[in-house]
N, C-alpha and C positions, 0 to 999 in steps of 0.2 A: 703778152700777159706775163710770161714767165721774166722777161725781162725788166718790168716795173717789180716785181718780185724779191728778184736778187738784190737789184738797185734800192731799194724799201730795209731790206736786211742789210743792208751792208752800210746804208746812213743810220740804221738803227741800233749794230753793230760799235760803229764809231763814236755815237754816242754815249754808250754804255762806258767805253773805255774812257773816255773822255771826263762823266762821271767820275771814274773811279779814278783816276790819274788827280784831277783835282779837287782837292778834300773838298771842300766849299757846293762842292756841283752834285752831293752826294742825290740830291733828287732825280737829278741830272741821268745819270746811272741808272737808277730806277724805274724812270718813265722809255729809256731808251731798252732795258731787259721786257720792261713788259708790254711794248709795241714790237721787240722781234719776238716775242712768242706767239701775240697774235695774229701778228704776218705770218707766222709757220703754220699757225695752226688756219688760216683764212686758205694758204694757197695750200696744203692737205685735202681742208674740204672741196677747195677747186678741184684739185687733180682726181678725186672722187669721181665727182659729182660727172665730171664728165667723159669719165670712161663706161659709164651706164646707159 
């Protein structure tokens, strides 16, 4: 799990930079910031959820 994770953030990551490197992809950037925060915030509530 933690491994689909990292792998999730890091092509999510890439994207953002990706974005922002080329003017044209500015969406690009966008949609890549706001899938790694919901990856952050998805595998938080994982690690949560299951220490209870």
């Amino acid at each position: 799990m933690w491994t689909l994770l990292i792998v999730l953030l890091v092509i999510w990551l890439g994207l953002s930079v990706l974005g922002f490197v080329v003017k044209g992809l500015l969406w690009l950037a966008v949609l890549g910031v706001v899938l790694f925060l919901a990856t952050l915030v998805f595998g938080f509530l994982r690690r949560g959820r299951s220490k209870v």
